[in-house]
C-alpha positions as CSV (number, residue, x, y, z in Angstrom):
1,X,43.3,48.2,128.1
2,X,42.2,51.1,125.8
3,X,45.9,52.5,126.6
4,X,47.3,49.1,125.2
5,X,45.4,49.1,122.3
6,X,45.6,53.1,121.0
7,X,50.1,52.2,121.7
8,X,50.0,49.4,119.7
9,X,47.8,51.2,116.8
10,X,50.4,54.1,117.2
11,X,53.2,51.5,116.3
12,X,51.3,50.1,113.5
13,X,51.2,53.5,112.0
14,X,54.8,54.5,112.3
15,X,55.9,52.0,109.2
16,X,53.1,52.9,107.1
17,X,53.7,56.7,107.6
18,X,57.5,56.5,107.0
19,X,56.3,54.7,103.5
20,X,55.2,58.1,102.3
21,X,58.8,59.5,101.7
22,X,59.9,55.9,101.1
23,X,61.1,54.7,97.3
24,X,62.6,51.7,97.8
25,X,63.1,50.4,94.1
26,X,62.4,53.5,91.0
27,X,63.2,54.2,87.5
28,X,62.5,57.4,85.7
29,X,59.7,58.6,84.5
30,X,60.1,62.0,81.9
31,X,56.9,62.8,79.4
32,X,57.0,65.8,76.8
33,X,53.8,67.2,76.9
34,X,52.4,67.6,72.9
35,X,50.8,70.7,73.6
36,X,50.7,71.6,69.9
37,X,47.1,73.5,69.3
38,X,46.5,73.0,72.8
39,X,43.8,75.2,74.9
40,X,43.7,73.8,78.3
41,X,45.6,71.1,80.2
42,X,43.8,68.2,82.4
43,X,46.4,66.8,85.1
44,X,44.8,63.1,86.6
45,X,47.3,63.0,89.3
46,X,45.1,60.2,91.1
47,X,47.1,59.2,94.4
48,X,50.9,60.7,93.1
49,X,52.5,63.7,93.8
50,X,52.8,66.3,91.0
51,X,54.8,69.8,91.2
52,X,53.7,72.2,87.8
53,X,55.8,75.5,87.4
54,X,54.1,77.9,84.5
55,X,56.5,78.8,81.9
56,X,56.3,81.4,79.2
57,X,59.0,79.5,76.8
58,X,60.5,76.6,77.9
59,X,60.9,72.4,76.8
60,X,57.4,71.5,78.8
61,X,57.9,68.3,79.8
62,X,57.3,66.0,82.9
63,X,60.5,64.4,85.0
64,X,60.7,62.5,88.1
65,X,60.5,58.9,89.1
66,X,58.6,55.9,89.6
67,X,58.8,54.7,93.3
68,X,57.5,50.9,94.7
69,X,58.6,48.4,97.5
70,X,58.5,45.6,94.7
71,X,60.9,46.4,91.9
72,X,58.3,44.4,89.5
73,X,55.8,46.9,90.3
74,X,57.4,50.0,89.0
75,X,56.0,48.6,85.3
76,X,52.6,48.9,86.4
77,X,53.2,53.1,87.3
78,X,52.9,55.0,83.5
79,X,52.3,58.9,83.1
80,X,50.5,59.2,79.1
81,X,48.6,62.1,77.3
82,X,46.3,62.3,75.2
83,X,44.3,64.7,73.5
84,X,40.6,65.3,73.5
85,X,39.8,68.3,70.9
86,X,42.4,71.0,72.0
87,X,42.7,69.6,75.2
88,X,45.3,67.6,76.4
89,X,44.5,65.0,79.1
90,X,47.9,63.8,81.1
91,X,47.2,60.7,83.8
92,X,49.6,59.4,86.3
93,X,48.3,56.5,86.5
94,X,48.7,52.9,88.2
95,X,47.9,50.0,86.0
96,X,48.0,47.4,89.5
97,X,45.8,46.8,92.6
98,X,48.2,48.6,94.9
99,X,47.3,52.1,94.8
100,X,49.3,54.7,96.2
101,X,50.9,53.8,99.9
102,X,48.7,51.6,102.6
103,X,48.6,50.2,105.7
104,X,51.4,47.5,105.6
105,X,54.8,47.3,103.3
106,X,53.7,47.3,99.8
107,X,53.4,50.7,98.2
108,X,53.7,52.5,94.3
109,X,53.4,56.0,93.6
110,X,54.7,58.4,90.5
111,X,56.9,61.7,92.2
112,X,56.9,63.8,88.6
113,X,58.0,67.8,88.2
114,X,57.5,69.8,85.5
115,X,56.2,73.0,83.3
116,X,53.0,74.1,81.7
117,X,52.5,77.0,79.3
118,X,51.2,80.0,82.0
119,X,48.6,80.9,79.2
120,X,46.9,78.2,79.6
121,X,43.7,76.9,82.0
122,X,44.9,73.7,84.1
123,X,42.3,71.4,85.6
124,X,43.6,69.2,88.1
125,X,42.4,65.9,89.5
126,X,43.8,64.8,92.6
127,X,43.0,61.7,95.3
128,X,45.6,61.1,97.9
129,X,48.5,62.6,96.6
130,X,50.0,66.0,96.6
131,X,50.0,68.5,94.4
132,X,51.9,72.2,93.8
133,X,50.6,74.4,90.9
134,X,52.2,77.7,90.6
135,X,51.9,80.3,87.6
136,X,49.4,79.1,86.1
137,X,46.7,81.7,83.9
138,X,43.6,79.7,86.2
139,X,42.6,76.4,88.0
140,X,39.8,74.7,88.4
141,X,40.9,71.3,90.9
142,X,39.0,68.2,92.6
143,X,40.9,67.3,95.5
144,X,39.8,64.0,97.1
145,X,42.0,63.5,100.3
146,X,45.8,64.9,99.2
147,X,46.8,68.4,99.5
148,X,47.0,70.8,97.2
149,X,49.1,74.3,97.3
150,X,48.5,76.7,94.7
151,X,50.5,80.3,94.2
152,X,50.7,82.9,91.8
153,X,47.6,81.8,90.1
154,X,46.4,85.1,87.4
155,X,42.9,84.1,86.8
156,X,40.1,82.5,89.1
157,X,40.6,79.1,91.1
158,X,37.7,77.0,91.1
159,X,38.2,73.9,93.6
160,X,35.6,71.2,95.1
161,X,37.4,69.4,98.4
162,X,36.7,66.5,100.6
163,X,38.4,66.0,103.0
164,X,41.8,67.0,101.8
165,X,44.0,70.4,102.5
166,X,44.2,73.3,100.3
167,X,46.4,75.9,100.5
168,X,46.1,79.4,98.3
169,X,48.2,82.4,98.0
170,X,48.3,85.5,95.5
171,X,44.9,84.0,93.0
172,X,43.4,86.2,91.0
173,X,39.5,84.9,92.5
174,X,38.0,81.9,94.5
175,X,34.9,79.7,93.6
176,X,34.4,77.0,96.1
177,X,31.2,75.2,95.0
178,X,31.7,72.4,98.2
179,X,34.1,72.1,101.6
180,X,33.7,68.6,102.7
181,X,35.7,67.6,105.9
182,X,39.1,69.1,105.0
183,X,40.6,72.7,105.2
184,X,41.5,75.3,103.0
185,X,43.5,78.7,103.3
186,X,43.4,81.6,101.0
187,X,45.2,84.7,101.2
188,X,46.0,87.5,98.8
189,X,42.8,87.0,96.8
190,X,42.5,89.9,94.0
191,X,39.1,89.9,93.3
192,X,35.6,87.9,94.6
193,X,35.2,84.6,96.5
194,X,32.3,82.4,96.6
195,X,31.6,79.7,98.7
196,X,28.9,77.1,98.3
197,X,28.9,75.0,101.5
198,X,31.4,74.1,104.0
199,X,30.5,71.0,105.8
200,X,32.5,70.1,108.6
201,X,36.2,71.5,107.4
202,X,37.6,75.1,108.6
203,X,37.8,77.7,106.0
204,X,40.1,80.8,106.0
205,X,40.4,83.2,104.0
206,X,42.8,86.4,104.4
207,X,43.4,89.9,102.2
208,X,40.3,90.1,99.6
209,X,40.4,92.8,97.2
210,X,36.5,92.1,96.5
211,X,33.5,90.9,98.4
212,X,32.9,87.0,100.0
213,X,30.1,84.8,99.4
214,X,29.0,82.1,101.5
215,X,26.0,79.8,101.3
216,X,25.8,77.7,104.4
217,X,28.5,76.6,107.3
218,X,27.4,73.2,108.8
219,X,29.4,72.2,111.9
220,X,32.3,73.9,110.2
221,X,34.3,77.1,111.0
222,X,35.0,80.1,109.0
223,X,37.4,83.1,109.1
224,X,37.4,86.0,107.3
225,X,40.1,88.9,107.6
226,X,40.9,92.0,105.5
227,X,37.8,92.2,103.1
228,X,37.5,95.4,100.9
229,X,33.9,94.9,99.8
230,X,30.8,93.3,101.8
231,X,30.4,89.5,103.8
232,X,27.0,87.7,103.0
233,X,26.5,84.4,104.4
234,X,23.1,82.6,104.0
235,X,22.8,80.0,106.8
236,X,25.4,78.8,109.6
237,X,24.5,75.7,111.7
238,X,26.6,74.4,114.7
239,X,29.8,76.3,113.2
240,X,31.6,79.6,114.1
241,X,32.1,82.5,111.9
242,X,34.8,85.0,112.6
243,X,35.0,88.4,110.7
244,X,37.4,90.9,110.9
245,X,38.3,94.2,109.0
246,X,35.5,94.7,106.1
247,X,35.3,97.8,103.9
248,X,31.5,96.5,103.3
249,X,28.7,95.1,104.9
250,X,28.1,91.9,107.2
251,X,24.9,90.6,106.3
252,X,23.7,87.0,107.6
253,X,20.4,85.1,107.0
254,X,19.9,82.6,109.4
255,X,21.8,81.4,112.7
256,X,21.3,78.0,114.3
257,X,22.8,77.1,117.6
258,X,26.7,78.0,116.1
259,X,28.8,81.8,117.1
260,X,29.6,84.8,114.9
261,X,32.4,87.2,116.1
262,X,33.2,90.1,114.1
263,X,35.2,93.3,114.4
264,X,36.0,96.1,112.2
265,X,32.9,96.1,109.7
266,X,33.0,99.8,108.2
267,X,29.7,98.7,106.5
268,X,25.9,97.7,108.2
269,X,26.1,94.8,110.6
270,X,22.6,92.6,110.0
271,X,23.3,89.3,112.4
272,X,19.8,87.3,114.0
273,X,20.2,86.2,117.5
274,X,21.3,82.2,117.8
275,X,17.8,80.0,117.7
């Protein structure tokens, strides 16, 4: 019986996956972004998908299309801006009751592309959707359940996560206040990184020109590979820990019942026993 039942949920799922890459009915959606006096950029990408190339001169504008199974819902999916001081607030936004793609046949979602000024801070808000940000000067991101990939970021990336994905590659520093369920992967970080908890998601981090900062693993794992300066991690519960290759020190606090591995620590080693 419990065979039966997880076939037939598999089925149900296959339509409703095959809805993500699915635009049935669209129409076009381009915005030119009034950045006139502008400091910093806010992107509300909700439950769409956004793509954001930095650009030193350019026509910075936002293309792409509105996608729905009903053609009369492709009305109810806007992108606007407006400005709050010398910030400039853009929303993808869905003025409906379907939001983003669900469990059946009825879906809406924006699909926009476009370019930002690289000398300016982006702040990204992001649900379900997905999200690329390259070339920016720094971002600060909430990611809810989508997935984010950010490259080729100058300054620091701060970013709180649920249970989405993050992906991270040539960043100029990490801040990662919480780590819900979901995973993120850093490499080519040129200066510190800072963690604030990781619940029960998997953290990796790869090529640090600077130290790493952790304040407690939950049921969680960590890796850490190819640190120039020291590891310090307060607590870890029920989650692993795996260091490898640190100019520095390896200093943690407290263990509870979870494992630390590491290897290749040119510094002090300062690890308590498992309680």
């Amino acid at each position: 019986m419990m065979r039966k039942t997880l076939a037939l949920c598999a089925l149900l799922l296959v339509p409703a996956l095959a809805l993500a890459d699915e635009c049935r009915h669209s129409e076009p959606r381009n915005l030119k972004l009034d950045l006139a006096g502008v400091r910093k950029v806010v992107f509300d990408a909700q439950q769409n998908n956004l793509k954001l190339a930095g650009a030193s001169a350019a026509a910075f504008e936002l293309r792409g299309r509105a996608c729905a199974s009903d053609a009369d819902m492709l009305k109810e999916l806007t992108v606007r801006q407006r400005r709050d001081g010398d910030t400039l607030i853009v929303t993808l936004q869905h003025d409906g009751t379907i939001h983003g793609f669900s469990l059946g046949t009825r879906y809406a979602y924006l699909d926009l592309a476009g370019s930002v000024p690289s000398a300016l801070p982006l702040q990204l808000r992001l649900g379900s959707g997905d999200a690329d940000i390259g070339g920016v000067a720094s971002l600060e991101a909430t990611v809810g359940s989508g997935d984010l990939h950010a490259h080729g970021v100058r300054g620091a990336v701060s970013a709180t996560v649920g249970s989405g994905d993050i992906e991270l590659r040539d960043i100029g520093s990490l801040s990662l206040p919480t780590l819900g369920s979901g995973d993120v992967k850093a490499s080519q970080v040129g200066g510190e990184v800072k963690i604030g908890t990781v619940g029960s998601g998997d953290l990796t981090v790869r090529g640090v020109r600077g130290g790493v900062q952790i304040g407690s693993i939950g049921s969680g794992d960590a890796q850490l590979h190819d640190v120039t300066g020291s590891v310090a991690l307060q607590s870890i519960g029920s989650g692993d820990l795996e260091v490898s290759g640190v100019g520095g020190n390896l200093n943690v606090e407290r263990v509870g019942s979870g494992d630390i591995r590491h290897s290749g620590v040119r510094g002090s080693v300062n690890v308590p026993k498992p309680r």
